[in-house]
N, C-alpha and C positions, 0 to 999 in steps of 0.2 A: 504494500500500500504506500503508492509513493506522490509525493508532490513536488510540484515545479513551481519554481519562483524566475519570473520574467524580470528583470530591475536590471537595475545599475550598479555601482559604486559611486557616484559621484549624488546619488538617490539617495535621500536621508531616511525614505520612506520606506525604501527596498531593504536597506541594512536594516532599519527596522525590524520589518516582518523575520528576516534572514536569521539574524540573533532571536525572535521569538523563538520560529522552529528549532534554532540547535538546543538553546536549553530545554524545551517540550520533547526534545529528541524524538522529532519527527522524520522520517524519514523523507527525505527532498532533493532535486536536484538545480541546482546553481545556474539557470544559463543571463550570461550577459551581455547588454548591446545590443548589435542591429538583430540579430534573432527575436526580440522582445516584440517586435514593430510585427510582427505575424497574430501575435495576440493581443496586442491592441485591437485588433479588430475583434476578439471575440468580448468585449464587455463595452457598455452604453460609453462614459467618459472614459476617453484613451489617454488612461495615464497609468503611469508604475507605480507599483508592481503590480503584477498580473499572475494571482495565483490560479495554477490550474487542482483542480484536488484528481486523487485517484481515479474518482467515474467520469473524469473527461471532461467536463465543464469549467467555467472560469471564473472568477471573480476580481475583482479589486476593493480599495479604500480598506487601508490597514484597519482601524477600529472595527468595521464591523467585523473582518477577515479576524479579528483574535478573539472576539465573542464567538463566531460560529465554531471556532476551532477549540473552544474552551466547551463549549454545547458537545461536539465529538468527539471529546477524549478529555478523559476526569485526571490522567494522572497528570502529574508535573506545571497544575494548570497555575495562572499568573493572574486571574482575580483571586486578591484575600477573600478566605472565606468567611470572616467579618464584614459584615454588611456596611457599617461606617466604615473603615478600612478601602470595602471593593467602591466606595462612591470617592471618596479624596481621592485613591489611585485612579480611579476613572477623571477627575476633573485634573489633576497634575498630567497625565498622559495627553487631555484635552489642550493643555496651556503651550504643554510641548508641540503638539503638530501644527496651532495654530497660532501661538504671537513665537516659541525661541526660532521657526523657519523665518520669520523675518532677519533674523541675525545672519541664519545660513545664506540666505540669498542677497542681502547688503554686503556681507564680509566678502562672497564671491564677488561680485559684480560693481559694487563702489569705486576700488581701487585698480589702478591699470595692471601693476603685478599678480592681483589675486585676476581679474578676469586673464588675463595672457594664461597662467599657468592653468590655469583650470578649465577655459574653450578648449585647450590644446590637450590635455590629461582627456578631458570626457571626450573630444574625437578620438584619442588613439584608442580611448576605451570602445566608443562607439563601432570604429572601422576595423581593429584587428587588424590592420595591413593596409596597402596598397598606395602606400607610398607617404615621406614627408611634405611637399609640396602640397598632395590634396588634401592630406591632414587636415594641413595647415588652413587651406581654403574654407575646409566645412566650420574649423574652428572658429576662424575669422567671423562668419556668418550667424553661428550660433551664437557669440558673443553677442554680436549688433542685435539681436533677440534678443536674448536674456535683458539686454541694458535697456533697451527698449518698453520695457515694462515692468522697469521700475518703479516709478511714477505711480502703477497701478494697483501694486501691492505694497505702496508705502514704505518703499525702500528711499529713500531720498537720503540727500546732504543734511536737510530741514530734520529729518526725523530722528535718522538715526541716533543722536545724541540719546533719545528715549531706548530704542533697541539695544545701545550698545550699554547703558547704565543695568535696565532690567537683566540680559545678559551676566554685564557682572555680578549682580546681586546672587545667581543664580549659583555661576560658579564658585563663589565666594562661599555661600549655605555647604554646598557639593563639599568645597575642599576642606572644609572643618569637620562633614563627616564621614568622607570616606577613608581616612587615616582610621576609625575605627572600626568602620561596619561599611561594606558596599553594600548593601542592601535598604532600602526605608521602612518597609513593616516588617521586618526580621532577619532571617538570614538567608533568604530564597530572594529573588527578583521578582519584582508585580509587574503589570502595565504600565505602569509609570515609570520604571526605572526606562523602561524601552520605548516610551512617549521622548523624553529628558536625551537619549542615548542618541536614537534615529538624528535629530538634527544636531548635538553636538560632535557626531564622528562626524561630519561635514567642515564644522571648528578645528577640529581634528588632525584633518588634510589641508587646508587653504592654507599659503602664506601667513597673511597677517594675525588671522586670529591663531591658529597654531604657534605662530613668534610668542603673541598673549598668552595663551595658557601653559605654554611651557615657562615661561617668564613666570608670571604669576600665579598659576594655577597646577603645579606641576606633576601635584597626584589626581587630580581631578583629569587631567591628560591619560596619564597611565591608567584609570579607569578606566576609560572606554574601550581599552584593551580587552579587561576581562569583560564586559557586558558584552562585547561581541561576541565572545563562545561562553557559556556558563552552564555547557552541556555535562560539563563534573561535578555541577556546586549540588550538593542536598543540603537544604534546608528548612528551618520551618516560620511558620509566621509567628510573630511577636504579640502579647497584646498594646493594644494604647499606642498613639503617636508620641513618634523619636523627633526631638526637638528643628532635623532639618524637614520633617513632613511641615510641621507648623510655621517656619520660616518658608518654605516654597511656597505654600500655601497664599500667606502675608502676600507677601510678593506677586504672586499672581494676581493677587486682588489687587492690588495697590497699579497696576498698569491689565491686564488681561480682561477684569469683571467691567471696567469702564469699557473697554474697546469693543466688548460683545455688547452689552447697551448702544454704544453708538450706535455701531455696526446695524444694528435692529429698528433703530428707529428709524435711520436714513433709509432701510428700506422699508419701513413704513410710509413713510412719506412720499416715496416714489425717489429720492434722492441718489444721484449717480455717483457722492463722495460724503463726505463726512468730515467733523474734526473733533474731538476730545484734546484732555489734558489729563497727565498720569504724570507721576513723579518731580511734578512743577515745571512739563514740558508740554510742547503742543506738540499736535500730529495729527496726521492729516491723510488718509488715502482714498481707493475708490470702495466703493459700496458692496460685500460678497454675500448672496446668497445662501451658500455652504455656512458661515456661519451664524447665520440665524436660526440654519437647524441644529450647530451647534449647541446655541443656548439652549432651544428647545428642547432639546434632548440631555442636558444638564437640569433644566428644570422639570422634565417629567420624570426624570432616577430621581430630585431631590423630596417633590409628591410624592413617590410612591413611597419611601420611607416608611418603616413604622416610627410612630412617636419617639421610642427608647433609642432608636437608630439616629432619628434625625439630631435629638439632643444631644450627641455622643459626635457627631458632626459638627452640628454649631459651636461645641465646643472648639472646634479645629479653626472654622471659618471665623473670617476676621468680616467686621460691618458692613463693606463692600459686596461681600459674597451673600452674607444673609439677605441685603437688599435687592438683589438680583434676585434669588431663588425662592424667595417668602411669595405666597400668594398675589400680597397688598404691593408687588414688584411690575412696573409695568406688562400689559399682554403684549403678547406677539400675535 
């Protein structure tokens, strides 16, 4: 029983899933690059990864691909089976795929050294061959993309001062506690370690931000080492949040629970951008869809709670987030 994973390496999303499977030690097979572009076409949005499972169909969009795969196999699995536990790690996993990818994709594409080396790394990774020259061409091209829609994912000069602060905050939480525990609810990995993982190996690799974290962050580096294989580790879950659950937590709220509000309202309103302030910064991008069913889907796990669950929550969440997710919180 085996599965294929369509991605990249240069895919925050791909390593993602990639590291899921090794520690569920599922059985899978790797393929990377232009091969992937065959299964794009088997799912609705053509994006990586493109898991295919065993009976031959396909999927994407990491979140749900780790729910379904937690639904088909009990062992090894990465929601806590504490119910407040599986809702923080679900909302820290949520924080990761959708505001620290803004870090990924500014730190690439900001700078003319991170975009040069990195057009050029994902063509060779892309082409596999056939020469430097066109390498180079397709690189050249994919760069003029990539930068080209910055603007619209709120990667700017403007912003990122917000991106690159929350970031360190991030790292900062990270490297105070992975000198003693790589893990957040115990001694096993949840979804959330591999929400946080997915776009910091992308930090990882780049130039400038890799200069950073090896600079300043130098075990929280060498972490992403082990989260990528953690197909050895046994271990089990903890009870009660470890003091970096409730600092990530902060933190998200403090920039993340504002930007899904905006994000919601502007498209309430029919609005094709937005602007918020988080961390005594403004910011400013275009208007996503994808996360308004973010919230929503934050807000219907935080309903469904029982009583006992959710107060064992709110303990965690900081005012920002109760106001978000509390009833008397604007509709969507």
């Amino acid at each position: 029983m085996t599965y294929t994973v369509f991605g990249a390496l240069g895919s925050p999303y791909s390593i993602k899933l990639r590291a899921v499977l090794r520690y569920r030690r599922l059985t899978h097979i790797w393929v990377d690059g232009a091969p992937a572009r065959d299964a794009l076409t088997q799912v609705r949005a053509p994006v990586i990864p493109v898991l295919r499972y065993p009976d031959g169909h396909y999927d994407n969009d990491t979140t749900p691909l780790i729910y379904d795969l937690e639904a088909r196999h009990a062992e090894r699995a990465i929601v806590p089976s504490d119910p407040a536990q599986a809702f923080i790690a679900h909302l820290l996993e949520d924080f990761g795929d959708e505001w620290l990818t803004k870090a990924m994709f500014g730190y690439r594409w900001l700078d003319d050294i991170d975009q040069v080396q990195m057009s050029r790394w994902l063509a060779f990774d892309n082409m596999k061959g056939g020469g430097l020259e066109r390498s180079q061409a397709f690189a050249a091209q994919f760069r003029d993309r990539q930068v080209s829609r910055m603007a619209l994912v709120g990667c700017t000069r403007e912003n990122f001062p917000l991106i690159e602060a929350s970031t360190r905050a991030v790292l900062t939480a990270l490297e105070a506690h992975v000198v003693d525990q790589h893990c957040l609810f115990g001694t096993r990995p949840s979804l959330a370690e591999f929400g946080l993982y997915g776009q910091l190996s992308q930090l990882g690799t780049d130039p400038t931000p890799q200069a950073m974290m090896r600079a300043d962050y130098p075990y929280t580096y060498r972490w992403l080492a082990h989260i990528d294989d953690m197909s050895g580790i046994e271990g089990e879950w903890a009870p009660g949040f470890a003091p970096v659950v409730h600092e990530l937590v902060r933190i998200a709220g403090e920039v993340y629970a504002p930007f899904l509000l905006a994000n919601a309202a502007a498209a309430d309103d029919g609005a094709n951008t937005f602007t918020m302030t988080a961390m005594g910064m403004a910011y400013s991008q275009g208007t996503f869809k994808y996360q308004v069913k973010c919230l929503r889907e934050l807000r219907s796990r935080y309903a469904a709670l029982a009583p006992d669950t959710r107060a064992a929550c709110d303990a965690v969440l900081t005012a920002p987030w109760r106001a978000l997710l509390t009833p008397e919180s604007p509709a969507l």
